[in-house]
C-alpha positions in Angstrom: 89.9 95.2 70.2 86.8 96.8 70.5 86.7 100.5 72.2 83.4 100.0 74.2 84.3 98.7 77.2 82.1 96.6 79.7 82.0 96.3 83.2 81.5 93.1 85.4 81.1 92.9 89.2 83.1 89.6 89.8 83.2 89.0 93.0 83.1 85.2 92.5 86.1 85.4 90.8 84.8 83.7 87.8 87.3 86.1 85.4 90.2 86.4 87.7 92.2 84.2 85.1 92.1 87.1 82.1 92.4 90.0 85.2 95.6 88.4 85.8 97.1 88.2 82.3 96.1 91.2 81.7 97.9 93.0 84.7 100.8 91.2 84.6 100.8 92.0 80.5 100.6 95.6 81.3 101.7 96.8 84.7 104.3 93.9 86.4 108.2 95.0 85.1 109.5 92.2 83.1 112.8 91.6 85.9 110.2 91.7 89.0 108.8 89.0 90.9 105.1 88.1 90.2 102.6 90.7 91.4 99.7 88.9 91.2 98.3 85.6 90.1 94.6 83.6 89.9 95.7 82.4 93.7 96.8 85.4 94.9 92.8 87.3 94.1 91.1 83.6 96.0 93.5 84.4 98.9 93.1 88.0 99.4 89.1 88.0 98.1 88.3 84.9 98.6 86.4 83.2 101.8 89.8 82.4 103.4 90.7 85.9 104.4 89.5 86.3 108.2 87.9 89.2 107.7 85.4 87.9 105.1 85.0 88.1 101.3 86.0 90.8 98.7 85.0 92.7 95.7 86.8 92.7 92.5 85.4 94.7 90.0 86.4 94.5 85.8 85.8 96.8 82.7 86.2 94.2 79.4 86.3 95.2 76.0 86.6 92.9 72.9 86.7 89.4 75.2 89.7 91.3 77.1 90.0 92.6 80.9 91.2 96.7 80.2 90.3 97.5 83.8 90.3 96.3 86.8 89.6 97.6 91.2 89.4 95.5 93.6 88.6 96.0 97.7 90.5 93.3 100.2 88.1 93.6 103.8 89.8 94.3 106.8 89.1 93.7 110.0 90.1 97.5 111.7 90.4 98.3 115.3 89.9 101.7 116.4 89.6 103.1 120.1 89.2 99.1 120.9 86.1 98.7 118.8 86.4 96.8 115.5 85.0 97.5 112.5 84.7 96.6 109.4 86.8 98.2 106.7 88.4 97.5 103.6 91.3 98.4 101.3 91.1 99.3 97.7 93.6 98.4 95.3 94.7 97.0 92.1 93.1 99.7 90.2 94.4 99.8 86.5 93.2 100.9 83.2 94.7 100.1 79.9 96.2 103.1 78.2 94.2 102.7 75.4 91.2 102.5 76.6 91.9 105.7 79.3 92.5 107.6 75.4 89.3 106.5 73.2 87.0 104.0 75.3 83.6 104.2 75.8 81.2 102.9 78.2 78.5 100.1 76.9 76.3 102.3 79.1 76.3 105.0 81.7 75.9 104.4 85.5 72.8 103.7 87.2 73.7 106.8 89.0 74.3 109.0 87.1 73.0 109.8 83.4 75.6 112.2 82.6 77.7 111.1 80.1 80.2 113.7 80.8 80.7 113.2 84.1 83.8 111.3 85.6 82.4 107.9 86.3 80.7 107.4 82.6 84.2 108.5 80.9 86.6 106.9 83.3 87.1 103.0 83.4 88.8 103.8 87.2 86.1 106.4 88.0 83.6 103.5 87.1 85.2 100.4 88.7 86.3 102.6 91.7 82.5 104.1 92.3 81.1 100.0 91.6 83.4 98.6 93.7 82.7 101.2 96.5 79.2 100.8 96.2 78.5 96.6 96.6 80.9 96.7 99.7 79.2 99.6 101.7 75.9 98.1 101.1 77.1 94.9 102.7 78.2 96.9 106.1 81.9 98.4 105.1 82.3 101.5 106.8 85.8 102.5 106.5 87.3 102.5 103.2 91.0 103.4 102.6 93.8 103.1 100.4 97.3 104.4 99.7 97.3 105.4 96.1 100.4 107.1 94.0 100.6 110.2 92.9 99.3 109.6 89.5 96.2 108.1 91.2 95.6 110.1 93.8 94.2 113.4 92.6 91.5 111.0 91.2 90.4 109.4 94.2 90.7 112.5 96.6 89.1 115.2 93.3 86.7 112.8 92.0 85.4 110.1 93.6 84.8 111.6 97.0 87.7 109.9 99.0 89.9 112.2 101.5 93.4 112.8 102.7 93.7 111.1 105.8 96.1 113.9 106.8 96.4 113.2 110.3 97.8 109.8 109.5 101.6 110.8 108.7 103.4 107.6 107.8 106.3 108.2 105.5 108.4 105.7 103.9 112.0 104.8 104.6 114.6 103.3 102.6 118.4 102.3 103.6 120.3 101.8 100.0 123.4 99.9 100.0 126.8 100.2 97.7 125.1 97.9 95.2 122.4 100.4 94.9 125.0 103.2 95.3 127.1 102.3 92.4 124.4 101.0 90.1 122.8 104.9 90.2 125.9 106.4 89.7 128.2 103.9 88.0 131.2 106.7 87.9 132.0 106.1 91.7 132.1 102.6 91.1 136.2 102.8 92.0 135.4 103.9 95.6 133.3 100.1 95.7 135.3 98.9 98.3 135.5 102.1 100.4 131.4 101.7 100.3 131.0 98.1 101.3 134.1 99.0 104.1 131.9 101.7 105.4 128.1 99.6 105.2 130.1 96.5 107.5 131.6 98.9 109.8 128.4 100.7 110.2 126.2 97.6 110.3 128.3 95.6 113.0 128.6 99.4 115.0 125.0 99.3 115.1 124.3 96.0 115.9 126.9 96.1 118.8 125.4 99.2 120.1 122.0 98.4 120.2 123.1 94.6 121.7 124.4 96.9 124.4 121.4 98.1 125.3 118.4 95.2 124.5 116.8 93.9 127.6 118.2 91.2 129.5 117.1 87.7 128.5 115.7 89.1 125.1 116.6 87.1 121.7 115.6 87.2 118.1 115.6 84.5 116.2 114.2 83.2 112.7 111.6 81.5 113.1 107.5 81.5 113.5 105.3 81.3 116.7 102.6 79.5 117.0 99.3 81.1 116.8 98.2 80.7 120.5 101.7 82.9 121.3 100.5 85.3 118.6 96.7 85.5 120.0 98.2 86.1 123.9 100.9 88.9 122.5 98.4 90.6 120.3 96.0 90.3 123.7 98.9 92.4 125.5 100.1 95.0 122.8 96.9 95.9 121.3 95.8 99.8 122.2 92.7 100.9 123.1 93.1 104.3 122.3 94.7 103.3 118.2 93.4 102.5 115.3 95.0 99.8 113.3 94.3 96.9 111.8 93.2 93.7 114.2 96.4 91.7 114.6 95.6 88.4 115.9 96.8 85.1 115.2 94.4 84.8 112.1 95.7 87.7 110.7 99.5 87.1 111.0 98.6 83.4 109.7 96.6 84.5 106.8 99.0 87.7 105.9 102.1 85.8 106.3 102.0 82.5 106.4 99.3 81.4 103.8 100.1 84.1 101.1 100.2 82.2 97.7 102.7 84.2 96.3 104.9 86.1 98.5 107.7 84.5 100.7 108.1 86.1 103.9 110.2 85.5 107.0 108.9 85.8 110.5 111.3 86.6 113.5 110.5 85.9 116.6 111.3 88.3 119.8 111.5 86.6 123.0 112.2 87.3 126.9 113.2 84.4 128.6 111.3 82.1 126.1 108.1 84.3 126.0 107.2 85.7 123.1 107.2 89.3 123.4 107.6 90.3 119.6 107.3 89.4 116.1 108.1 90.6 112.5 107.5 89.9 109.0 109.8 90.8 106.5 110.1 90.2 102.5 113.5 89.2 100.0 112.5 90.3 96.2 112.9 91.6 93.5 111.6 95.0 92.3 111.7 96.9 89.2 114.8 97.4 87.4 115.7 93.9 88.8 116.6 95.2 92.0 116.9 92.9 95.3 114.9 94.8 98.2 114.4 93.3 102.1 110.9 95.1 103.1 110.4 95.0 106.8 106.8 94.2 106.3 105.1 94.5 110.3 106.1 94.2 113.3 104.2 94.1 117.1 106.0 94.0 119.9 105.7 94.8 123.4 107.0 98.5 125.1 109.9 96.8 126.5 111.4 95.6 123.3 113.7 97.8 121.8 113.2 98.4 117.6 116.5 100.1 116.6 117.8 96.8 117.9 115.6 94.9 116.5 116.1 96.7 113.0 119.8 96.5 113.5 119.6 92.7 114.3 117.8 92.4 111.1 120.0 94.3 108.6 123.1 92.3 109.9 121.0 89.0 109.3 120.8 89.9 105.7 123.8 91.6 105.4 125.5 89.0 103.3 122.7 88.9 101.1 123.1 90.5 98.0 120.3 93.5 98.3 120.4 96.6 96.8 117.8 97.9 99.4 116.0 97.8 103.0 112.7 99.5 103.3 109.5 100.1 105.5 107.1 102.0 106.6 107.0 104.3 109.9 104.9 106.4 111.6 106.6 110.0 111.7 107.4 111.6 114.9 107.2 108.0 116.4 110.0 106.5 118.3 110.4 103.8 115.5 110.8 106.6 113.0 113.6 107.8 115.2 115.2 103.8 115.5 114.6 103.6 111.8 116.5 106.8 111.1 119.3 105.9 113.8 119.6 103.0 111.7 120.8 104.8 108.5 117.3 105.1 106.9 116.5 107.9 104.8 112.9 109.5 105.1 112.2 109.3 101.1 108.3 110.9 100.9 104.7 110.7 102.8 102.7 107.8 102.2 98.9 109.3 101.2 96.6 107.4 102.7 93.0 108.3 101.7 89.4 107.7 103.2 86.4 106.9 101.5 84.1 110.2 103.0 81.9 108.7 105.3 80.8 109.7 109.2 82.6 107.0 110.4 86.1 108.3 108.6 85.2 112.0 109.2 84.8 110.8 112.7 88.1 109.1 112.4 89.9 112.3 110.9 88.9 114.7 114.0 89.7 111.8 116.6 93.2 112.3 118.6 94.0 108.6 118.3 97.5 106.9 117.1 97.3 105.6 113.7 99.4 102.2 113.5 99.7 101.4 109.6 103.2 99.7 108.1 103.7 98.2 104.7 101.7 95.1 105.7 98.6 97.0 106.1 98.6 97.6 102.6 98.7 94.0 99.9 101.4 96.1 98.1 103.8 94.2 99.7 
């Protein structure tokens, strides 16, 4: 393979095909689900998505993909006004490329061969990307990038650390996960699973005791005139999340090409008055994980109960894992950790440094962001 590397703005999604060999060649574990796939980039990018169409952007060297970024728009809500924002992702660069490629040519920004964005297939794909969508009105960039990523977004390409945003993630293991860490307490097995029934029915029956009259959960999806009217009555003014209408939860949820998930239903006397998404799949290392993906719901409803009604639903189910994302401080940070969650690190969510995000950093309003505002999950 050649070691000059190209770049091509493809937002038509004319190469998606050798982009998605040559992530899931690279970056997708061999015993985990599909990451991604030609049908997965034409959902997320492509003119279904409600909030209009994306940017993907590649580096190709020797007829092959070696890099690749890509920005999914979002439709954002923040103090009641919506915007248009975006979310970057997928951005990965063969290692052998990162060690001895060149560009073709620098950027038409910036001459400097020795600068970041001529010697970096991210830095270049990153800055592109970046570029096309704020010239077509995208004012509020952000992502939630790992820790081998994120110096390079926050050091080099002018993002920020949306510190005021303090969303952590949560994980409940189970004995499955338990024992397959530490095999040598395997013998104690059956005191584990004794102790995870116990403690799931405890829970379940507690919570029961104190959910709302004439409130149910169920599986099973709404129809999108429910979703529009509960979205109509939950959505804050004062927040900024992302706009969670009946388009969205049908696009997110319902029409995703590659991901399965499962919508419960929360209702008070037959009106809807909540709803949540979660996932079944495997992860690295094979592992079985139940992700509860979003959730919107009205004051009234009660999410430790609703969390507890969901981990006995699944109980039976073979997973090695439950796991979310939750706002800290927040009362479903405290449900989540009532319900035997563990608080595992801070999710880094980072801004593209523009007025409208600097604005958004010194505002005092509630940031609403679970694993479904990210296409991670």
């Amino acid at each position: 393979m050649s070691d000059v590397w190209h770049v091509i703005s493809d937002d038509k999604l004319g190469q998606v095909d050798r982009a998605v060999e040559f992530l899931m060649g690279e970056f997708c574990p061999p015993d985990a689900d599909p990451i991604w796939s030609t049908e997965y980039f034409r959902w997320k990018l492509g003119a279904a998505n409600p909030a209009g169409t994306g940017y993907l952007t590649l580096a190709v060297a020797g007829g092959k993909v070696v890099g690749t970024v890509s920005l999914t728009r979002k439709r954002l809500l923040i103090g009641g006004k919506e915007y248009h924002g975006g979310e970057v992702g997928d951005s990965y660069s063969s290692a052998n490329m990162r060690r001895g490629g060149q560009p073709a040519e620098l950027s038409s920004g910036d001459n400097d061969k020795n600068s970041y964005i001529n010697k970096s297939i991210f830095g270049r794909l990153a800055s592109m990307t970046r570029y096309r969508a704020e010239a077509d009105g995208v004012r509020l960039i952000y992502g939630t990038p790992n820790r081998n990523a994120y110096p390079g977004w926050t050091k080099r390409l002018n993002y920020f650390d949306f510190e005021r945003c303090r969303v952590a993630d949560f994980l409940r293991p189970t004995p499955r996960l338990v024992i397959a860490i530490h095999p040598k307490i395997s013998a104690l097995g059956g005191v584990l699973r004794s102790f995870e029934a116990v403690s799931t029915g405890l829970l379940k029956w507690a919570y029961g005791r104190t959910a709302r009259r004439g409130q149910t959960i169920e599986r099973g999806v709404p129809i999108v005139a429910e979703i529009d009217e509960l979205w109509g009555r939950t959505r804050s003014t004062g927040n900024f999340s992302l706009v969670r209408d009946g388009a969205y939860w049908t696009h997110r949820y319902m029409e995703h090409p590659l991901a399965k998930y499962e919508l419960f239903s929360i209702r008070d006397s037959g009106r809807l008055c909540g709803v949540v998404a979660t996932r079944k799949f495997t992860a690295g290392k094979g592992r079985l994980q139940l992700a509860v993906v979003e959730w919107m719901n009205e004051e009234n409803v009660s999410f430790g109960w609703v969390l507890a009604e969901i981990v006995s639903h699944y109980k039976d189910s073979s997973i090695d894992f439950y796991h979310l994302y939750a706002s800290e401080g927040s009362k479903e940070a405290g449900a989540v950790t009532r319900n035997l969650f563990l608080r595992r690190r801070r999710v880094p969510v980072v801004l593209a440094d523009t007025p409208e995000a600097r604005r958004l950093e010194l505002d005092s309003c509630k940031v609403e962001m679970c694993l479904g505002s990210t296409d991670a999950v």
